[in-house]
Backbone as numpy.savetxt, mean C-alpha at the origin, in Angstrom:
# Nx Ny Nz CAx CAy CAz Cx Cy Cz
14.58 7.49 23.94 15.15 6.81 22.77 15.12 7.74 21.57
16.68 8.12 21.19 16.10 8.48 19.74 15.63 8.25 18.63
14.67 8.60 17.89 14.49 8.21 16.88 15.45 8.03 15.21
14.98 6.85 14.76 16.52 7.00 13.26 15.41 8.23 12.60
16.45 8.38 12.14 15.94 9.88 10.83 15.35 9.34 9.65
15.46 8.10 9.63 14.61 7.60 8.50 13.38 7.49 8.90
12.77 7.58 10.09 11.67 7.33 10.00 10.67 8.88 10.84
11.62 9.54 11.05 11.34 11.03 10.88 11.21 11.51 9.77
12.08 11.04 8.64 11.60 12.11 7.54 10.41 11.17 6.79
10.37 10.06 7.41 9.10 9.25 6.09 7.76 9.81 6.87
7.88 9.95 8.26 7.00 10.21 8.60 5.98 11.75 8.06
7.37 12.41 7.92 7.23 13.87 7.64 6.37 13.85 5.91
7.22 13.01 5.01 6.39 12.61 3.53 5.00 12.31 3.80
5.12 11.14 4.11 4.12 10.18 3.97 2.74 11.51 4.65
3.09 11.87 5.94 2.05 12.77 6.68 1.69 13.47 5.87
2.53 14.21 5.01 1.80 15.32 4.26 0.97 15.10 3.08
1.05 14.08 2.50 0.12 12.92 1.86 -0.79 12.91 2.60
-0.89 12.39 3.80 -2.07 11.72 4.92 -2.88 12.72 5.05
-2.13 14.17 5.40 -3.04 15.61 5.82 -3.89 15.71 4.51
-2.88 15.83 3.40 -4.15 16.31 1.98 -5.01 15.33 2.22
-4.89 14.30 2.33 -5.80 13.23 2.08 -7.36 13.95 2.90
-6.84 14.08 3.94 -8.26 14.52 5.39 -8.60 15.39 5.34
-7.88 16.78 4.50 -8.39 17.69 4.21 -8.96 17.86 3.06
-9.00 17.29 2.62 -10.04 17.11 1.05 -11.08 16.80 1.39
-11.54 15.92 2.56 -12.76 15.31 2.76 -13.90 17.27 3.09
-12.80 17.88 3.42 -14.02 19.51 4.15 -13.30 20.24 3.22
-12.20 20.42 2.50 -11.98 21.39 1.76 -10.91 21.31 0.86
-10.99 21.64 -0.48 -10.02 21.73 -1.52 -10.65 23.16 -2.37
-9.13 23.87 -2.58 -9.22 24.90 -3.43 -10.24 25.88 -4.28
-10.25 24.33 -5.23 -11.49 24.38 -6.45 -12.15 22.89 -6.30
-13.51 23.11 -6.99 -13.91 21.95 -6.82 -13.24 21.05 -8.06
-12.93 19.91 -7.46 -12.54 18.91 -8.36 -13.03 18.09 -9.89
-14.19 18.57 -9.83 -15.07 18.44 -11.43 -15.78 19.48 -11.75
-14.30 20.95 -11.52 -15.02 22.18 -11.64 -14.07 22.40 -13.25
-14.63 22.29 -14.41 -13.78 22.49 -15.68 -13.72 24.29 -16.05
-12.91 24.68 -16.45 -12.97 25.95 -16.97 -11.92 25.97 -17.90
-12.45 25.92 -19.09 -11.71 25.55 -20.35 -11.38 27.23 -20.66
-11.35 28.03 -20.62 -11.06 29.41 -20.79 -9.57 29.36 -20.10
-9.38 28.85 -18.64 -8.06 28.93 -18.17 -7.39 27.21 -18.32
-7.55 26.89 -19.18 -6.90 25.31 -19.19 -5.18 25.94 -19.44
-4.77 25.08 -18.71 -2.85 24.85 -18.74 -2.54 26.00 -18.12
-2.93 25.99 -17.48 -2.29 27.38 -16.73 -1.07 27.25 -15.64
0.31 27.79 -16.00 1.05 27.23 -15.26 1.16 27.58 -13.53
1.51 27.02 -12.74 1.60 26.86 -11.74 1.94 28.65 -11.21
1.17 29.18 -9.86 1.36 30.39 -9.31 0.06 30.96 -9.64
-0.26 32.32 -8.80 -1.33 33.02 -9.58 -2.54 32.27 -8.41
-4.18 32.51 -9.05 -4.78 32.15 -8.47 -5.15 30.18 -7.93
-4.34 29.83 -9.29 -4.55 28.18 -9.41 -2.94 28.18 -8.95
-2.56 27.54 -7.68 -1.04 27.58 -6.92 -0.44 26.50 -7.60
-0.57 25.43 -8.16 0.07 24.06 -8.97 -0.29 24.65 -10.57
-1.32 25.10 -10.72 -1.80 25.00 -12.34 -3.02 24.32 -12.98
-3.25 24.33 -13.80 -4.15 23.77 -14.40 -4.19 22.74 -14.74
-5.25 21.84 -16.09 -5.06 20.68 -16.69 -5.81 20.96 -17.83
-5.86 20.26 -18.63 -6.14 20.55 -20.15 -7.73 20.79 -20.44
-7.95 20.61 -19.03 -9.67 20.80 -18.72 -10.19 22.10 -17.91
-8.51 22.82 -17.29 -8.75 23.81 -16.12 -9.09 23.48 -15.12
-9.01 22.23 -14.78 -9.41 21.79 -13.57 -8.00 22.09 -12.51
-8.51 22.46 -11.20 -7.20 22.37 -10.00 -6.17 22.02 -10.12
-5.19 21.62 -10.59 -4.18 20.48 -9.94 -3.79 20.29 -8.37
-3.54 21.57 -7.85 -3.65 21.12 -6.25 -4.65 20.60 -6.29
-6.02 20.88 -5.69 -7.49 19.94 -5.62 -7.44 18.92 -6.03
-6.70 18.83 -7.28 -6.70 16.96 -7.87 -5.78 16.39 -7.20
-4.78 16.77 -7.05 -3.67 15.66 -6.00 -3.75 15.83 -4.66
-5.07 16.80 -4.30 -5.61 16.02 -2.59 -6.39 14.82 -2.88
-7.32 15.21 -3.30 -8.07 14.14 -3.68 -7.52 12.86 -4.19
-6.75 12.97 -4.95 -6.24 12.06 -5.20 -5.43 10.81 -4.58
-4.30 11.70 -3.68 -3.91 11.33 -2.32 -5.22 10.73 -1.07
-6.33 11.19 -1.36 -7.30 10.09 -0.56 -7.66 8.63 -1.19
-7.83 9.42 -2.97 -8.31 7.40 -3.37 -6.80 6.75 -3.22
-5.62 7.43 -3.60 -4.47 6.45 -3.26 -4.06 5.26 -2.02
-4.45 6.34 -1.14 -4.40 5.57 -0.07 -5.41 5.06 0.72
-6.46 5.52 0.32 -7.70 4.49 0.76 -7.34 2.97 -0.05
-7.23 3.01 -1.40 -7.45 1.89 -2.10 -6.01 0.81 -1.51
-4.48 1.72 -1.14 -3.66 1.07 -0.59 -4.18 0.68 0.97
-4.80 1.53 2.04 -5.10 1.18 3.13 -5.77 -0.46 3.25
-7.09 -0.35 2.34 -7.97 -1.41 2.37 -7.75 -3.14 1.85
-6.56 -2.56 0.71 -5.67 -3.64 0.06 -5.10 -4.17 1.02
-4.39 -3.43 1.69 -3.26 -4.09 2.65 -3.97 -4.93 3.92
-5.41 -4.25 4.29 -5.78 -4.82 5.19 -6.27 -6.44 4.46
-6.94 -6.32 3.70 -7.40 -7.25 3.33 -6.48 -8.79 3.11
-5.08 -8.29 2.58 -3.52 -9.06 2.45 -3.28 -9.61 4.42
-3.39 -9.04 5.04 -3.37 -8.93 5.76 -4.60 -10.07 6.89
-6.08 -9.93 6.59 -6.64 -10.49 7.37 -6.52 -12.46 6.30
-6.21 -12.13 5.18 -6.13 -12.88 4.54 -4.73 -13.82 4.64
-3.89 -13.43 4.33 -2.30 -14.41 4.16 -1.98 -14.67 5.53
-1.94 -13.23 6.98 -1.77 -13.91 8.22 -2.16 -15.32 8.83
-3.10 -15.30 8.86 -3.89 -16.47 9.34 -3.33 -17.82 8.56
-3.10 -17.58 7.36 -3.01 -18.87 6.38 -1.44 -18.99 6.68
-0.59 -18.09 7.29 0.68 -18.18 7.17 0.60 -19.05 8.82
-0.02 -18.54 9.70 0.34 -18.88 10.99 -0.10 -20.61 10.75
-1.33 -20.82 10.45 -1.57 -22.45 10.03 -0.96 -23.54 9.76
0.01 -22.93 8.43 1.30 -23.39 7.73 2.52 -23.37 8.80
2.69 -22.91 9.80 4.15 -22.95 10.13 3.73 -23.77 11.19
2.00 -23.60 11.85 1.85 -24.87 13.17 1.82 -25.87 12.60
1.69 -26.30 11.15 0.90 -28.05 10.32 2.76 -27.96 9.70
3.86 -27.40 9.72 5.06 -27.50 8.96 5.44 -28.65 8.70
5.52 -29.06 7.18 5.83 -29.95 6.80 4.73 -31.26 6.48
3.38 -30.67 6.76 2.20 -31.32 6.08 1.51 -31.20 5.19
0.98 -31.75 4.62 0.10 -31.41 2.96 -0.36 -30.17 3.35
-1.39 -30.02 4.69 -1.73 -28.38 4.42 -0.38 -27.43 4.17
0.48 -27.29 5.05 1.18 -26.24 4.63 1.85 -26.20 3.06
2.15 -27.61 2.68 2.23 -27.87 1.22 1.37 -26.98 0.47
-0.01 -27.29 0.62 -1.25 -27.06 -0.28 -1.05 -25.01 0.07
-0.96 -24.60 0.94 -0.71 -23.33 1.02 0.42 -22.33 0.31
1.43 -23.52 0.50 2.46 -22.51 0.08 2.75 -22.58 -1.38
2.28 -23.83 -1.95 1.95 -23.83 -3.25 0.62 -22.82 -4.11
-0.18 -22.73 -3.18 -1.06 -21.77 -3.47 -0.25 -20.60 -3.90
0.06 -19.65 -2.84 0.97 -18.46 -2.67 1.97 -18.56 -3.63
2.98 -20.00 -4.31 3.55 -19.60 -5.60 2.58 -19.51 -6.71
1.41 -20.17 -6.91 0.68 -19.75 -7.81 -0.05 -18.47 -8.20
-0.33 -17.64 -7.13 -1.10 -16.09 -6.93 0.45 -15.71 -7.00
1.43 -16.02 -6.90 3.03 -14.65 -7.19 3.14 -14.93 -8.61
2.47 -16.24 -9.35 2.79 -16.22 -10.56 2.13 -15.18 -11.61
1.33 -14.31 -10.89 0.09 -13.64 -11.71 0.58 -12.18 -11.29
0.85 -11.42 -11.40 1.41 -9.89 -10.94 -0.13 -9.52 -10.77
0.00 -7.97 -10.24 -1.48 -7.62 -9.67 -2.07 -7.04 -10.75
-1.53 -6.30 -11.85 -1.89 -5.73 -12.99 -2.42 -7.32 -13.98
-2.45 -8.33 -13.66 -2.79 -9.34 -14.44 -4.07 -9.61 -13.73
-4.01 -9.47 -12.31 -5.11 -10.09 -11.76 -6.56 -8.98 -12.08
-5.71 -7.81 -12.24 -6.52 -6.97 -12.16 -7.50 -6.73 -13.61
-6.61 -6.81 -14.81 -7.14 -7.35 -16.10 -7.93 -8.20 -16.15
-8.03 -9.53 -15.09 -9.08 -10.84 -15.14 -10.17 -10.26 -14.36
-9.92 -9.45 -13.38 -11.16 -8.86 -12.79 -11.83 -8.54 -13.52
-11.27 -6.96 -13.91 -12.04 -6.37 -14.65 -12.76 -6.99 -16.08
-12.26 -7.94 -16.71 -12.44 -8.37 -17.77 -14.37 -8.83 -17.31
-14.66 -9.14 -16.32 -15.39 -9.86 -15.53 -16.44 -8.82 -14.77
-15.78 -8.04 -14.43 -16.82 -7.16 -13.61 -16.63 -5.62 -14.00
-15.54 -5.57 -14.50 -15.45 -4.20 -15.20 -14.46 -3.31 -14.21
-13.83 -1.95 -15.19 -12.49 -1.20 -14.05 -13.35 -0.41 -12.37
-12.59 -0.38 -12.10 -13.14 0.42 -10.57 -11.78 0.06 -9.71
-12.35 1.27 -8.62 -11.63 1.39 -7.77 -11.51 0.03 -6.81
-12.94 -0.64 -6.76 -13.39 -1.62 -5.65 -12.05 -3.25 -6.67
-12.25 -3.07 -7.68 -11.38 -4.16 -8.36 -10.21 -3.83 -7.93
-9.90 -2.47 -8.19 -8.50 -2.97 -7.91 -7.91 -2.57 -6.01
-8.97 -3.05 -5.57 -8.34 -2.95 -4.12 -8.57 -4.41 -4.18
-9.22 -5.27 -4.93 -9.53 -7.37 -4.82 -8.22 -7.37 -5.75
-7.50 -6.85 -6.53 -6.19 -7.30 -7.33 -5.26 -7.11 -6.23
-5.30 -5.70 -5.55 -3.77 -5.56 -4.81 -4.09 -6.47 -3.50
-5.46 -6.91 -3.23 -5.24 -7.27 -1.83 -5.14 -9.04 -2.03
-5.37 -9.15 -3.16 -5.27 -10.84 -3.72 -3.73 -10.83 -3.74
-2.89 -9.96 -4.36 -1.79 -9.86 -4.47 -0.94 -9.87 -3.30
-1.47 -9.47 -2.58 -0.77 -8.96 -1.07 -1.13 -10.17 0.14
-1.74 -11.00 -0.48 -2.12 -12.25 0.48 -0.82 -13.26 0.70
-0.35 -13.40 -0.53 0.86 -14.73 0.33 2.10 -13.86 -0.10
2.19 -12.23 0.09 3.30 -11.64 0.88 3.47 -12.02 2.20
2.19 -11.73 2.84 2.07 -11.65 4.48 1.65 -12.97 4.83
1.47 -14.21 4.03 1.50 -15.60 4.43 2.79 -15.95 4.15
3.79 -15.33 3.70 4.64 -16.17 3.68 5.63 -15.61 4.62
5.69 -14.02 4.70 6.59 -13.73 6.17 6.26 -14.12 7.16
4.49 -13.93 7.38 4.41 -14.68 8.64 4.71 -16.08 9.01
4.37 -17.29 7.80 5.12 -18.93 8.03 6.51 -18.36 8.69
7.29 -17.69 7.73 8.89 -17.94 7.99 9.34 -17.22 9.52
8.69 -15.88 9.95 8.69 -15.81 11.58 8.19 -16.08 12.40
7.24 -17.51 12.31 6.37 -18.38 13.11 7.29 -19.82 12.98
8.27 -20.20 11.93 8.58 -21.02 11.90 9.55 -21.09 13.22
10.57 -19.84 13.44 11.30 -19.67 14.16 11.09 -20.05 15.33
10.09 -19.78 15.67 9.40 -19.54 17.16 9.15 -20.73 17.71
8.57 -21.16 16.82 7.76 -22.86 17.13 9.35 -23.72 17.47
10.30 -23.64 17.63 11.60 -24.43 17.98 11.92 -23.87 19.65
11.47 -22.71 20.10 12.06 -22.37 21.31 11.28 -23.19 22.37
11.93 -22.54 23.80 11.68 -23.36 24.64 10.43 -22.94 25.21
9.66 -21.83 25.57 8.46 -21.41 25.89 7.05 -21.85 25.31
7.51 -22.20 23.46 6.44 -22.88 22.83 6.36 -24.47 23.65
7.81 -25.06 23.78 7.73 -26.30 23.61 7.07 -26.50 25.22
6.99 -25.12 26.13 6.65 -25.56 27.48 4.58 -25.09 27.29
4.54 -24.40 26.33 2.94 -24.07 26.14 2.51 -25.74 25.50
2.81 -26.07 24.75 2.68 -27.62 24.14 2.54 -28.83 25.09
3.47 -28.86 26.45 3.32 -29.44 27.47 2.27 -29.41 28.43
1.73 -28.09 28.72 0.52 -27.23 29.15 -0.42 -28.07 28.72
-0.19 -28.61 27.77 -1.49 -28.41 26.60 -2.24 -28.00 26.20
-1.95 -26.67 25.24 -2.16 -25.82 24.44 -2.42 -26.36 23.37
-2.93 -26.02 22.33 -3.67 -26.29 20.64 -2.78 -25.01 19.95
-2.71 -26.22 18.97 -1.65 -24.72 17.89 -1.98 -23.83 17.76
-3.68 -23.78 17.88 -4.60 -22.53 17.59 -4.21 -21.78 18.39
-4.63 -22.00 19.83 -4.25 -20.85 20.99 -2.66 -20.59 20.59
-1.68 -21.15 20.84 -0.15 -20.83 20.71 0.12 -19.99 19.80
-0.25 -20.12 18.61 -0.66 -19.29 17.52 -0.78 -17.88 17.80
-2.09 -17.91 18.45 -2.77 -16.46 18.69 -1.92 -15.83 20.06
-1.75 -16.59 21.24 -1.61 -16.20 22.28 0.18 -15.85 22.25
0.75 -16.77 21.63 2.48 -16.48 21.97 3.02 -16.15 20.23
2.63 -16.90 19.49 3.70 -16.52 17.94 3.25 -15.34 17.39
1.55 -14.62 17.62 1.49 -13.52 16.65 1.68 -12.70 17.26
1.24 -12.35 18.83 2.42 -11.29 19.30 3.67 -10.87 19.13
4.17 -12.24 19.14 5.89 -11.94 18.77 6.08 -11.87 17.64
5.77 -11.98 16.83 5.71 -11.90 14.96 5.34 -10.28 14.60
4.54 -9.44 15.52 3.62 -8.62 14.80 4.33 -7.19 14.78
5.56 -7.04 14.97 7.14 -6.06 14.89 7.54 -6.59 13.22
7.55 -7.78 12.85 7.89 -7.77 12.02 6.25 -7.70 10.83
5.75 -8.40 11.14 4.37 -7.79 10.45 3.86 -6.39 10.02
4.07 -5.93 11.34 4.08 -3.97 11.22 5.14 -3.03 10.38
6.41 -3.88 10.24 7.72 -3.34 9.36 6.79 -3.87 7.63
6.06 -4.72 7.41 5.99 -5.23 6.30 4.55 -4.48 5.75
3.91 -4.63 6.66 2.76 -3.69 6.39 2.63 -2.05 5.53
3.67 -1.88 6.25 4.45 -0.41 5.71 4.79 -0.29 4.43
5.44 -1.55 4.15 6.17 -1.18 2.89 5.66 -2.33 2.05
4.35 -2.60 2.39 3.08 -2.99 1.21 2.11 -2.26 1.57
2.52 -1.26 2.48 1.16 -0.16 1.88 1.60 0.82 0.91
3.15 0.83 0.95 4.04 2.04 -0.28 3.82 1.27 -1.52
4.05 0.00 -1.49 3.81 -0.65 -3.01 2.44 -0.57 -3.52
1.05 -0.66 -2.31 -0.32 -0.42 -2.84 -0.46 0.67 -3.18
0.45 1.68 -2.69 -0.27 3.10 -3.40 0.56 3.25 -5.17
1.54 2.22 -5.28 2.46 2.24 -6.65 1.40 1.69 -7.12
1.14 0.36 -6.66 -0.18 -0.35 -7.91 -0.96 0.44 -8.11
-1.82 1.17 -7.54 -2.78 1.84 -7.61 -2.68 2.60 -8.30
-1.40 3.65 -8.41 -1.12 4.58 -9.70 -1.01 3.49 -10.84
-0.04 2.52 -11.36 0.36 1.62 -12.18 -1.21 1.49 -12.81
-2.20 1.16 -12.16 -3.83 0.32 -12.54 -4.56 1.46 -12.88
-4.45 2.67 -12.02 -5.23 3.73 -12.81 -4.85 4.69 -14.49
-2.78 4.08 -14.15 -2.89 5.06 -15.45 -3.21 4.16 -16.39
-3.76 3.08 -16.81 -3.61 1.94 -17.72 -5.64 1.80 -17.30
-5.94 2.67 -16.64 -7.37 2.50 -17.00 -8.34 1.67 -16.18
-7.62 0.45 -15.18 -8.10 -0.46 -14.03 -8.68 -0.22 -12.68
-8.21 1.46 -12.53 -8.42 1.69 -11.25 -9.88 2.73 -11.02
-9.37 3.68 -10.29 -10.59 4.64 -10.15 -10.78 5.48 -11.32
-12.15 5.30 -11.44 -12.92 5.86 -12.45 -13.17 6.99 -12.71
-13.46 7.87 -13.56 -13.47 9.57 -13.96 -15.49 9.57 -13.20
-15.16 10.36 -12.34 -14.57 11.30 -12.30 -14.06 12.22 -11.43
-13.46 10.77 -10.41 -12.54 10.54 -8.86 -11.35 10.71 -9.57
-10.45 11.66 -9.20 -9.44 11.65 -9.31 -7.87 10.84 -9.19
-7.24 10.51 -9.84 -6.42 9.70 -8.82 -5.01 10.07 -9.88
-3.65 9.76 -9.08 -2.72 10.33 -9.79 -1.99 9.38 -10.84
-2.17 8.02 -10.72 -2.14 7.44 -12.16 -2.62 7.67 -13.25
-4.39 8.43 -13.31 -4.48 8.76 -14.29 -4.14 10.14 -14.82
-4.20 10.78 -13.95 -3.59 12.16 -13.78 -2.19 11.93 -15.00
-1.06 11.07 -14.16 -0.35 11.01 -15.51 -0.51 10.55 -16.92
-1.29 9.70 -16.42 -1.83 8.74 -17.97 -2.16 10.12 -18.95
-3.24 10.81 -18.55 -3.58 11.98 -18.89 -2.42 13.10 -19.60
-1.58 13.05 -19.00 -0.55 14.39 -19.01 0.30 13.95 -19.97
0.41 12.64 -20.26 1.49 12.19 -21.12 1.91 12.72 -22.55
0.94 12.81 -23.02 0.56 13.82 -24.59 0.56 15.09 -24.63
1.07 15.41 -23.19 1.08 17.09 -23.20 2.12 17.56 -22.57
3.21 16.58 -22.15 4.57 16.97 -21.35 5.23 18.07 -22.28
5.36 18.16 -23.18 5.98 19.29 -24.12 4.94 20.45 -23.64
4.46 20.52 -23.57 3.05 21.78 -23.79 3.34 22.07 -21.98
2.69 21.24 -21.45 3.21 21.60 -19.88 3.20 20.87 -19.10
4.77 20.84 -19.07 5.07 19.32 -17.99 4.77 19.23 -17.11
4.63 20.66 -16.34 3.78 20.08 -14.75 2.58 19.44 -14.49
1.96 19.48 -15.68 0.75 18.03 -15.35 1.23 16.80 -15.24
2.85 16.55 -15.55 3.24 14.99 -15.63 3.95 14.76 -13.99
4.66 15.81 -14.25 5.79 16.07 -12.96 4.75 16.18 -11.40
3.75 16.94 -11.10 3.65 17.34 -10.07 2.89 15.96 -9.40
2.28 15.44 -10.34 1.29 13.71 -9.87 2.62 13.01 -9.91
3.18 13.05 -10.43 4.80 11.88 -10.37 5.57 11.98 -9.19
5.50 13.34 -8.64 6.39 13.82 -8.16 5.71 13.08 -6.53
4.13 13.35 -6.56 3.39 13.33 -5.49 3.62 11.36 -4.71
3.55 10.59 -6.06 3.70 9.38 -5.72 5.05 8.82 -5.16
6.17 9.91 -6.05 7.80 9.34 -5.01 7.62 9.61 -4.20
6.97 11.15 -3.79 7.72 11.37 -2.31 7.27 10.27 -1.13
5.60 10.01 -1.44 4.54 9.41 -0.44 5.22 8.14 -0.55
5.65 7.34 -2.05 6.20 5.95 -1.72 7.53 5.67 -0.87
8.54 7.44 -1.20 10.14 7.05 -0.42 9.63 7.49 0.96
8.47 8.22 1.66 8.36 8.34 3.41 8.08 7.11 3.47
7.35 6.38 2.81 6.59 5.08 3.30 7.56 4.10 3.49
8.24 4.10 2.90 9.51 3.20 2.53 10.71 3.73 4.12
10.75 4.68 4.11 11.82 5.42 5.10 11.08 4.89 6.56
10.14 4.94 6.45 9.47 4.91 7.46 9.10 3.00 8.10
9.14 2.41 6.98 9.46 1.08 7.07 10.93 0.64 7.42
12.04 1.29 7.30 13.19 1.31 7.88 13.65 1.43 8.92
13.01 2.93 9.29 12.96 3.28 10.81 12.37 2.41 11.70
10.67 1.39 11.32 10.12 1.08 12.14 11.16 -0.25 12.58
11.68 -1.14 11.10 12.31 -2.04 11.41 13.53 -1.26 12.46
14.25 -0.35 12.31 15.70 -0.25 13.32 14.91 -0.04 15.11
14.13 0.44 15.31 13.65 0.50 16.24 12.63 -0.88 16.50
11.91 -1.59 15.90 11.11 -2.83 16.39 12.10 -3.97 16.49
13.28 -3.70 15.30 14.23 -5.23 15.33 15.04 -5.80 16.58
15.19 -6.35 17.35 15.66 -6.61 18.70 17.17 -6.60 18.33
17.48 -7.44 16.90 18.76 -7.25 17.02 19.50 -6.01 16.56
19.15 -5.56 15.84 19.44 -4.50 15.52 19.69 -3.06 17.02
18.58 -3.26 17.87 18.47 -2.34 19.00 20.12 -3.06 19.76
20.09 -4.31 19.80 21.71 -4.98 20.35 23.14 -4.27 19.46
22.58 -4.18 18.06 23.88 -3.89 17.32 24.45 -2.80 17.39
23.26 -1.75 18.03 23.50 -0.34 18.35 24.13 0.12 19.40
């Protein structure tokens, strides 16, 4: 089977994100809270290959590192959206059309009424900024995404004829649930996953440059820009090269959510 090219080249982004990420854990350049104010702004080439920062610190070294809290804090978010809204979504589409699924899906418009940068402000207001807050904002946020795709491709299911012959069996919504709808659901779960783990690594920049996210003196590329902003005249590649780092990783992630859908979608594999 060939593969679509969209999800060759996201793969190709997104990976090279993924590699800095693992290679930071045994090795980066310079050390990352290594300051040398003698060479601050130093433009890109030479012994520092990206450049400096207004501190002399790395910039390569900072956007590996950085690329690890990004996507750790998106990894853990998503899971959490994930062990959280699934379950509450599959519930809702076996009880359809009962106060619980009522009481759920009204929930889920109430948490979409709050963006994650709001939730993340009430956190912190409460427990203070960190990295650990804002993986409870994006993954609070990310809960009745994945409760509500999953209701709407569980709803489907629950009408065919295989459910209605597991029901005869007598089966419990619970088992049917687990045993026949989230298997068949979890192609489209895995397409969605993807492209709320590209949006967790956007929040995550969004929360750090505004001060919510990871703390100094973990690197991360929201603040990286937050940082650079007052100095784009002086030298823009402190703004550009962290900016630059978050499109590419969000458009593989995204490409790569395309590809997975043209290859997982059944109809789509027919339309071809």
């Amino acid at each position: 089977m060939k593969l679509p090219l969209s999800l060759v080249l996201g793969a190709v982004l997104a990976g090279i994100a993924a590699l800095a990420a693992l290679v930071s854990f045994v090795w980066t350049p310079y050390p990352v809270t290594g300051m040398n104010i003698a060479g601050r702004l130093l433009p890109p080439g030479g012994a520092h290959l990206l450049g400096t920062d207004h501190f002399g610190r790395d910039i390569l070294s900072m956007l590996m590192v950085g690329a690890r809290t990004s996507i750790a804090v998106a990894i853990v978010a998503v899971g959490l959206g994930v062990l959280l809204g699934v379950p509450l979504g599959l519930v809702a589409a076996a009880r359809r059309g009962s106060l619980v699924d009522e009481i759920i899906m009204r929930g889920n418009d109430l948490i979409f009424a709050f963006p994650a940068l709001v939730i993340a402000i009430l956190i912190t207001a409460v427990f203070g900024p960190s990295a650990v807050n804002a993986i409870i904002a994006i993954g609070i946020f990310n809960t009745p995404v994945f409760a509500r795709v999953t209701r709407g491709a569980a709803l489907s299911l629950w009408t065919l004829d295989y459910i209605r012959a597991a029901e005869v069996a007598g089966k419990g919504t619970s088992r049917i649930s687990v045993e026949h709808i989230l298997p068949n659901i979890a192609n489209i779960l895995i397409v969605q996953g993807t492209i709320q783990f590209s949006l967790g690594i956007l929040a995550e920049a969004g929360l750090s440059y505004v001060g919510l996210g990871a703390q100094p003196p973990t690197p991360s590329w929201g603040r990286m820009l937050a940082e650079a902003q007052t100095m784009i005249g002086l030298a823009p590649h402190l703004a550009l090269l962290p900016g630059m780092a978050i499109v590419l990783t969000v458009l593989g992630l995204n490409l790569m959510g395309d590809g997975l859908r043209d290859i997982l979608d059944p109809r789509l594999r027919r339309a071809r």
